[in-house]
N, CA, C and O of each residue as an XYZ file, in Angstrom:
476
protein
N      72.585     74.033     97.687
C      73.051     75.306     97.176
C      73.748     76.084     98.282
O      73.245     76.240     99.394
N      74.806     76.513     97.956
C      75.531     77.654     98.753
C      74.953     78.883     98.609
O      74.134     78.992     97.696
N      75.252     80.120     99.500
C      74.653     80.562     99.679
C      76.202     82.211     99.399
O      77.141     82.070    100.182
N      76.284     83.018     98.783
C      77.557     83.616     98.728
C      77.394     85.288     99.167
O      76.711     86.274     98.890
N      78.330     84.936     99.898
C      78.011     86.505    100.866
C      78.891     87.799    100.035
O      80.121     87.746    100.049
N      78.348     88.685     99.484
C      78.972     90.091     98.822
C      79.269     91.331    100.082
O      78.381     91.982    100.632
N      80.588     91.427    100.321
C      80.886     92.510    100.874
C      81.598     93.718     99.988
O      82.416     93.692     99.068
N      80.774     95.011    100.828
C      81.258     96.341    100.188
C      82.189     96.821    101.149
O      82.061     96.840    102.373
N      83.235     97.246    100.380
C      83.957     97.841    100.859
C      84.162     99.702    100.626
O      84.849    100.039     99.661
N      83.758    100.445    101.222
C      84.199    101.971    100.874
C      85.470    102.308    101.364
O      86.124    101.611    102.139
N      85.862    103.576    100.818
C      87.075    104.425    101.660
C      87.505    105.424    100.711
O      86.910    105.639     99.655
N      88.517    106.020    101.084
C      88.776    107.300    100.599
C      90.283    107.754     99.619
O      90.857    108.352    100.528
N      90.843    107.815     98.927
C      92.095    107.654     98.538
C      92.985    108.950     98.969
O      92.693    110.146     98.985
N      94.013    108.357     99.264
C      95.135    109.865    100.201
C      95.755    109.907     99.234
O      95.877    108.968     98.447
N      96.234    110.956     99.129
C      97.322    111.397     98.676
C      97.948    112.614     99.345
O      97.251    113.313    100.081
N      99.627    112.991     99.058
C     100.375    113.711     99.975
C      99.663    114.968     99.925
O      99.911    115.766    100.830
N      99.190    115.152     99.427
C      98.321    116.623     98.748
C      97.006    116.484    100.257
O      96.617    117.442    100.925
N      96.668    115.331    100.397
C      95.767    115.397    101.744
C      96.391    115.915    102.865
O      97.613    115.833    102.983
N      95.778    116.376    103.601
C      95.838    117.131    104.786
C      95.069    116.214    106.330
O      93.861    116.003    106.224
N      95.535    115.880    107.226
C      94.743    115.377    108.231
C      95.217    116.498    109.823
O      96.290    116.950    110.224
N      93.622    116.585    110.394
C      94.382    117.172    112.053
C      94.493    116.452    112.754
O      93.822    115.450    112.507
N      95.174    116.401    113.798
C      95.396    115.344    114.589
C      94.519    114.278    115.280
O      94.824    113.176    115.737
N      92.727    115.266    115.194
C      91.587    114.484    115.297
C      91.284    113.095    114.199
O      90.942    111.925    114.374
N      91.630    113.974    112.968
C      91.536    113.298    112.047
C      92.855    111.394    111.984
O      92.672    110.201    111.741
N      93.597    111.961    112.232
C      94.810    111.198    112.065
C      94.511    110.302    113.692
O      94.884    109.144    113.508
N      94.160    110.415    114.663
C      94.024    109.499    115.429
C      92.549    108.527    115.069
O      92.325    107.373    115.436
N      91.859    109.240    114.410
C      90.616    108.324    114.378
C      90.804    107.428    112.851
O      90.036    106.598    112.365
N      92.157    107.955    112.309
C      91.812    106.850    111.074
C      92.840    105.644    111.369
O      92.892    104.596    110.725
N      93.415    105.892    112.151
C      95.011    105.057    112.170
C      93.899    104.384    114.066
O      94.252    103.411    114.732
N      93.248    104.864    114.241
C      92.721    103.987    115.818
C      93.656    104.461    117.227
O      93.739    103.909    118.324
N      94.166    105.438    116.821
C      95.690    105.507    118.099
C      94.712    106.800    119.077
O      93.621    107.335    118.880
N      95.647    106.908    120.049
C      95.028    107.873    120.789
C      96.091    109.493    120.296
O      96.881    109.556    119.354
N      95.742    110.630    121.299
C      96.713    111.530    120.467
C      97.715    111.396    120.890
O      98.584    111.008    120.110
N      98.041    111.616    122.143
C      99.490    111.289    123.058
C     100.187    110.073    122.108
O     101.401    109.903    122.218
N      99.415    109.237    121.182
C     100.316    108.339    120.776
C     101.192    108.942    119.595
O     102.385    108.773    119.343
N     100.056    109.828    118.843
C     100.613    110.912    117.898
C     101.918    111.530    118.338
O     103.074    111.465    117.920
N     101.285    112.184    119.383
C     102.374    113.011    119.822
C     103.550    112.857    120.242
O     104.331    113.789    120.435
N     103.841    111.440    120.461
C     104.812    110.882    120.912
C     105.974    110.950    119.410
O     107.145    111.307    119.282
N     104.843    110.364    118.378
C     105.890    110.159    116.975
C     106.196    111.095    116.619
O     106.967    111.013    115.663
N     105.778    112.806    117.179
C     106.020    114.000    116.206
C     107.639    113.871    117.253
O     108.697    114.247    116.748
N     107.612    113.486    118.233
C     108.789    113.791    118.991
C     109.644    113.102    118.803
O     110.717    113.522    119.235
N     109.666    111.952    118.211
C     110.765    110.555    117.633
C     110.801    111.532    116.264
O     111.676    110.947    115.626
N     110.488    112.379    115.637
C     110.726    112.518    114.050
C     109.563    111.375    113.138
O     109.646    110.910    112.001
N     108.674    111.233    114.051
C     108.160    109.581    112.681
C     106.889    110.630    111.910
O     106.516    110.273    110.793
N     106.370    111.668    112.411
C     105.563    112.269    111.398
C     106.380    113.665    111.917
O     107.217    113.758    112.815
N     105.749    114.876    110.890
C     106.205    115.783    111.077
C     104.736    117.061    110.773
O     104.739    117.722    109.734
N     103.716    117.210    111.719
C     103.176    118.481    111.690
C     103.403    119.955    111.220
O     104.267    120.748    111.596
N     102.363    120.125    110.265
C     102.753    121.542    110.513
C     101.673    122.409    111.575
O     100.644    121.961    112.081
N     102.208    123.676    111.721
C     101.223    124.128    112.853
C     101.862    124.344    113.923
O     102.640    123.486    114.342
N     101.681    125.465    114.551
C     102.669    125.700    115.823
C     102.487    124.860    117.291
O     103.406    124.692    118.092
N     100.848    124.284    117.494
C     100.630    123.588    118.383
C      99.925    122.504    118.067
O      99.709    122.285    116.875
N      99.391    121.546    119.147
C      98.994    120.500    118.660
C      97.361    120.852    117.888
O      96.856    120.510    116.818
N      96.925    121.640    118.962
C      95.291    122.165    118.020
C      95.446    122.590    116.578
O      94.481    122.651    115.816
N      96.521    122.843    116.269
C      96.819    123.607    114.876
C      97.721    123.045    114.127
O      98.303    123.623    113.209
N      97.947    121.571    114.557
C      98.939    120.453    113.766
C      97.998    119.683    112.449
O      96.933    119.127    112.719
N      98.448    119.724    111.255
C      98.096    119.344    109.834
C      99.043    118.372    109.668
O     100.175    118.495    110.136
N      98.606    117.207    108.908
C      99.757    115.946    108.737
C      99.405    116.039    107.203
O      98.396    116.512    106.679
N     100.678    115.373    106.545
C     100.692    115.127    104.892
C      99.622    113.909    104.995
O      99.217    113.401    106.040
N      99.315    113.615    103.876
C      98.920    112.466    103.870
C      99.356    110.845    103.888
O      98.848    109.755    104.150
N     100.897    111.525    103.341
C     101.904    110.343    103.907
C     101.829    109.950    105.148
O     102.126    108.766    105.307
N     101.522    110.558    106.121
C     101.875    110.658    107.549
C     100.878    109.739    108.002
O     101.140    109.095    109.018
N      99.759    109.559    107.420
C      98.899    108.289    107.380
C      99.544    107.051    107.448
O      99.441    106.207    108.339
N     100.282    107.014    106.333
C     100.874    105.449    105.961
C     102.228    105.537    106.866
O     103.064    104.652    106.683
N     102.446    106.374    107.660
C     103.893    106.476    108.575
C     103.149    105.555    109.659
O     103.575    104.488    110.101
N     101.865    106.240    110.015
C     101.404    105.707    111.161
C     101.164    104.334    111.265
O     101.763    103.459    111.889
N     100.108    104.301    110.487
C     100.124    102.704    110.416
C     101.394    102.153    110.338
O     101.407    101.604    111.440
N     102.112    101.981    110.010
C     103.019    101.266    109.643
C     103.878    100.976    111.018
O     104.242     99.861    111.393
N     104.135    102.301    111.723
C     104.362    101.973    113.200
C     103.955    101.099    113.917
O     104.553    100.195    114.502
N     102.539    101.471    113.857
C     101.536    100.766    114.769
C     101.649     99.265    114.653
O     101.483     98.485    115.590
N     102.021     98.858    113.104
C     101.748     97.317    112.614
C     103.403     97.197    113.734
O     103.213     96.785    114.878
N     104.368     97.433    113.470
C     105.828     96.963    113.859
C     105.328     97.141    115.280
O     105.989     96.436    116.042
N     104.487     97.769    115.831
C     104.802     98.022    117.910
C     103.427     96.740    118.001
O     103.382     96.037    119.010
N     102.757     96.616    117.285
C     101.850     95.246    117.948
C     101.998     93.805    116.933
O     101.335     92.831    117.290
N     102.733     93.698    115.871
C     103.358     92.504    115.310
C     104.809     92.306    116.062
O     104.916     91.369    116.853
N     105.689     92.995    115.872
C     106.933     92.884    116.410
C     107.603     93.404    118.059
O     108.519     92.961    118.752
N     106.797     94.348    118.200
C     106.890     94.364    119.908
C     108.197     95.833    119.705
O     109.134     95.939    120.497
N     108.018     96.670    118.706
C     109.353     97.432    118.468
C     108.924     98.757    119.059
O     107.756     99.134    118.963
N     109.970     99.550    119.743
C     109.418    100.207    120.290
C     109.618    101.324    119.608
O     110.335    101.046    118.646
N     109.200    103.039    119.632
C     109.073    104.010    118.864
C     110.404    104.163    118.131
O     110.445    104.245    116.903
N     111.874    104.213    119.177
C     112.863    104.666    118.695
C     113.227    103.651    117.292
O     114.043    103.997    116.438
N     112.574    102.546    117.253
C     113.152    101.238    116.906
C     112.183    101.219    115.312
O     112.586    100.638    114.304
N     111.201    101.791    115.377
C     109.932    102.124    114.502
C     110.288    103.044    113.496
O     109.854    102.988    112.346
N     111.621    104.476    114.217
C     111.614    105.614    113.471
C     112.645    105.142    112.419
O     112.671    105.541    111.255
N     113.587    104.143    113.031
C     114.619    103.875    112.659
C     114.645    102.771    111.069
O     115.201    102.838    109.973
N     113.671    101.785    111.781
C     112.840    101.066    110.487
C     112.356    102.156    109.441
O     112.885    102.041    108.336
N     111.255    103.409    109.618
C     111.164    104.246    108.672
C     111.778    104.426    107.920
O     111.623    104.156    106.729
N     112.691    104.965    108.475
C     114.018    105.885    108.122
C     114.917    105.056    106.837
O     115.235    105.696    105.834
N     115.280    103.597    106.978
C     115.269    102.795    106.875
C     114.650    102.289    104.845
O     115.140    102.142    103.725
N     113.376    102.223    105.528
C     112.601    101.769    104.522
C     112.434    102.671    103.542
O     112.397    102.216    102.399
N     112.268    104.410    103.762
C     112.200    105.804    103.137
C     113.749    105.444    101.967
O     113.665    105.458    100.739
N     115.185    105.117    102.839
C     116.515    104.904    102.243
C     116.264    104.151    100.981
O     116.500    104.488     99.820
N     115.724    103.039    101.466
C     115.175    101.609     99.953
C     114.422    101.795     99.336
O     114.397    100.987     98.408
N     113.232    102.922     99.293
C     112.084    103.451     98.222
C     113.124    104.649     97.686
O     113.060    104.897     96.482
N     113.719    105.124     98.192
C     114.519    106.265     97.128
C     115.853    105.412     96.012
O     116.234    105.574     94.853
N     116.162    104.621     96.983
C     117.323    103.994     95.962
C     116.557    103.228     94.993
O     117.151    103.345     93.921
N     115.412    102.423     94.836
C     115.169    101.598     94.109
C     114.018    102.510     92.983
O     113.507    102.037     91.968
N     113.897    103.399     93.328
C     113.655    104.962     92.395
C     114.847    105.457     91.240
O     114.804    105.825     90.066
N     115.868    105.262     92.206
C     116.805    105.953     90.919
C     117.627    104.677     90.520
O     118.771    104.962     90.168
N     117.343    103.419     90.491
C     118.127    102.351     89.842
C     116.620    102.235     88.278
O     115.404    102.423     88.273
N     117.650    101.834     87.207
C     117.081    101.923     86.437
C     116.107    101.116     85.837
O     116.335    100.237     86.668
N     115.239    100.623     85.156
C     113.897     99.766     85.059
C     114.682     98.716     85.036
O     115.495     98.944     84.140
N     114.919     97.629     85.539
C     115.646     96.381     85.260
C     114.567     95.776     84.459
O     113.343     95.794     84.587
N     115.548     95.104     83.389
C     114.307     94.042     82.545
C     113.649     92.863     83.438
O     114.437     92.180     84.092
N     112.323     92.580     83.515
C     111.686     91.016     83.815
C     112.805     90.057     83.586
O     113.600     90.044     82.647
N     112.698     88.993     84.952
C     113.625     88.077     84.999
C     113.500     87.270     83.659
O     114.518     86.700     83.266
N     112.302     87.162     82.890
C     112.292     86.103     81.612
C     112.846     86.811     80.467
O     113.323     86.206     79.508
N     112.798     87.991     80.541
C     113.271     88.953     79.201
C     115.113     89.241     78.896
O     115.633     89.901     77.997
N     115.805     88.413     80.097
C     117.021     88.227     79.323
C     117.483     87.133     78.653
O     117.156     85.995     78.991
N     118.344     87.407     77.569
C     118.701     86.536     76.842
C     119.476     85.241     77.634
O     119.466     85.533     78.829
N     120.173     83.865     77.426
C     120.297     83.048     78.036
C     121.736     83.517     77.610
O     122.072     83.598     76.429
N     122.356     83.745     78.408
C     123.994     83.810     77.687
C     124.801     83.070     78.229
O     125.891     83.546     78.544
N     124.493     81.627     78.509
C     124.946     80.225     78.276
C     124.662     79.740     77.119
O     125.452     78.966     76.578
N     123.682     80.041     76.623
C     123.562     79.518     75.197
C     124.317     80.010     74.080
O     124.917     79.383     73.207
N     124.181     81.244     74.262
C     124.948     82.029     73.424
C     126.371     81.882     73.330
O     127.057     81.746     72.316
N     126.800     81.940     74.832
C     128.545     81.542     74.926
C     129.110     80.425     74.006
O     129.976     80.560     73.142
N     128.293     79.030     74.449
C     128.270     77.914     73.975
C     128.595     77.797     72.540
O     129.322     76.918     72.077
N     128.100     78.594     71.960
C     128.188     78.549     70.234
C     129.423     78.841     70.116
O     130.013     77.834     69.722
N     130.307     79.935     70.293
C     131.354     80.738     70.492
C     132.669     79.182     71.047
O     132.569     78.275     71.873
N     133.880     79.635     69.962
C     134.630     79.001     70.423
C     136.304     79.447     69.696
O     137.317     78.855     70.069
């Protein structure tokens, strides 16, 4: 007999409506703050708050981070190169927003077949 191991997983769901401080946002993403602080200065998150003690991140700014972090220790890219990918990727979630529901590749008609009849 095998023996089958059950893991739990918890966590929390963000949304832009969440709020993180910079305490918060370095301990969920693992970074230090200076690393933060580095991205408020590339443009890759954007604080509100006049200083860093009093900096609030969207909750997007979560998934900015990570996402950095994955490209500077998978790909070796460095911040400027990270903001630019963002920037980037932000361009292709808005365009593929306003293109319209394309039908499932199986849900068009074959119009070789159709032609075919036609003469």
């Amino acid at each position: 007999m095998s023996k089958e191991s059950l893991e739990i997983f918890t966590g929390t769901l963000v949304d832009d409506d969440s709020t993180f401080t910079l305490a918060d946002l370095c301990r969920s993403c693992s970074v230090h703050a200076e690393t933060i602080t580095q991205m408020v200065d590339y443009g890759i998150v954007e604080p509100a708050g006049d200083n860093p003690a009093r900096w609030r991140f969207a909750g997007s700014s979560l998934r900015r981070v990570t996402t950095v972090v994955r490209l500077q220790r998978d790909l070796g890219v460095n911040l400027a190169g990270a903001a630019l990918a963002l920037d980037l990727l932000d361009e292709i979630r808005s365009l593929r927003e306003r293109l319209p529901a394309a039908p499932a590749h199986g849900d068009q008609p074959d119009q070789g077949a159709a032609d075919s009849g036609k003469q």
